[in-house]
C-alpha positions as CSV (number, residue, x, y, z in Angstrom):
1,X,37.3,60.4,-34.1
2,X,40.1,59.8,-31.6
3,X,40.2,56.2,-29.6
4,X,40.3,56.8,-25.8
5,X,43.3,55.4,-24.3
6,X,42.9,52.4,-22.4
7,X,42.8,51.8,-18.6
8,X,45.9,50.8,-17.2
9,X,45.5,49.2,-13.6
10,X,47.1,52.0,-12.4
11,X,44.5,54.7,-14.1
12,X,41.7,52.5,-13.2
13,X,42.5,52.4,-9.5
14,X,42.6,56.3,-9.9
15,X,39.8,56.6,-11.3
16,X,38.3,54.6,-8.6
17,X,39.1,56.7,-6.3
18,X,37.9,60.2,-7.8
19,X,34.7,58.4,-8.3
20,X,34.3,57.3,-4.5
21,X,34.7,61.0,-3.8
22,X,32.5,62.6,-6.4
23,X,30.1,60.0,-5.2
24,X,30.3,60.9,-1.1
25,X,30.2,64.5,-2.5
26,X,34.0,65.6,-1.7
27,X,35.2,68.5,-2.8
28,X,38.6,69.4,-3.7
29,X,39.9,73.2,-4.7
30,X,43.7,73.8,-5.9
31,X,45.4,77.0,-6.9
32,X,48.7,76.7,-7.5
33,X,49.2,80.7,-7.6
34,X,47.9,81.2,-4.1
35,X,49.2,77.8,-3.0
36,X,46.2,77.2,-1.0
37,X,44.3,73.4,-1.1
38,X,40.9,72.8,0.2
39,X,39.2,69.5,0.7
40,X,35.6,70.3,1.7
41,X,33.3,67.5,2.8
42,X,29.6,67.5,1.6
43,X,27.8,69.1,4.2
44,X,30.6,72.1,4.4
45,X,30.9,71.0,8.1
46,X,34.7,69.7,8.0
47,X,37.4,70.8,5.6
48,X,40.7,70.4,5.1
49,X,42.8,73.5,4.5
50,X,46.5,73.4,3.5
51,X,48.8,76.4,2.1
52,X,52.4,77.2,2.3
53,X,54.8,74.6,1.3
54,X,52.1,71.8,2.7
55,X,49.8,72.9,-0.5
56,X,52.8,73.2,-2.8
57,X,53.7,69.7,-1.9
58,X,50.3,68.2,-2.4
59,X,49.7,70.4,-5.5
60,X,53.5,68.8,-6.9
61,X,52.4,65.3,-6.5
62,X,49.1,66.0,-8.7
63,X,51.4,67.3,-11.4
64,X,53.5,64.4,-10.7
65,X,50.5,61.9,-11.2
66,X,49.2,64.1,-14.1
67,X,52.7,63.6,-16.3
68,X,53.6,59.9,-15.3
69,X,49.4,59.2,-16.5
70,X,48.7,62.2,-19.2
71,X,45.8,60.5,-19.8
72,X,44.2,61.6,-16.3
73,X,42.5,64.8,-16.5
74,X,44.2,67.2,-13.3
75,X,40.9,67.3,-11.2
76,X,40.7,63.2,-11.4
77,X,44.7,63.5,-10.1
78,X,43.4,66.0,-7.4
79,X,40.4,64.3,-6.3
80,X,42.5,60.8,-5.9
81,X,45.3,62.0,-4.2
82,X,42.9,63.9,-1.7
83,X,41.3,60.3,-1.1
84,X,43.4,59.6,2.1
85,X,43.1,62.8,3.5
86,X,39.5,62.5,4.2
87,X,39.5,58.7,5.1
88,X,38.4,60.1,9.2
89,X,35.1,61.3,7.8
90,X,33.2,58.5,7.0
């Protein structure tokens, strides 16, 4: 059985902020291929929609996040970073 790696304040302030968006229901698509980024709120009413070199830059700092904490899955790093972006919703 492998042992989890523990929190770090860092990852737990991440994590934090992926769950406050799974719980409001926020959902966040990436492909790298198409660089294209969607944030969708809940009721599909308002999304966020980002491609070009605005997409690639978002989608860079997730893989940034993702290799300084390996421990974070990519969606958690996604999810997180997206946080701020939908901040004018609530």
């Amino acid at each position: 059985m492998i042992k989890p790696k523990r929190r770090t304040r860092a990852t737990r302030f991440i994590w934090q902020a992926y769950d406050r968006m799974k719980t409001a229901g926020i959902d966040v698509d990436c492909d790298s291929a198409y660089s294209i980024v969607a944030i969708t709120s809940p009721d599909h009413l308002d999304e966020i929609f980002m491609q070009g070199d605005e997409a690639d830059s978002f989608i860079d700092e997730c893989r940034k996040m993702w290799t300084r904490y390996p421990s974070l899955p990519m969606d958690v790093c996604e999810m997180a970073l997206a946080e701020p972006y939908t901040d004018l919703w609530s």
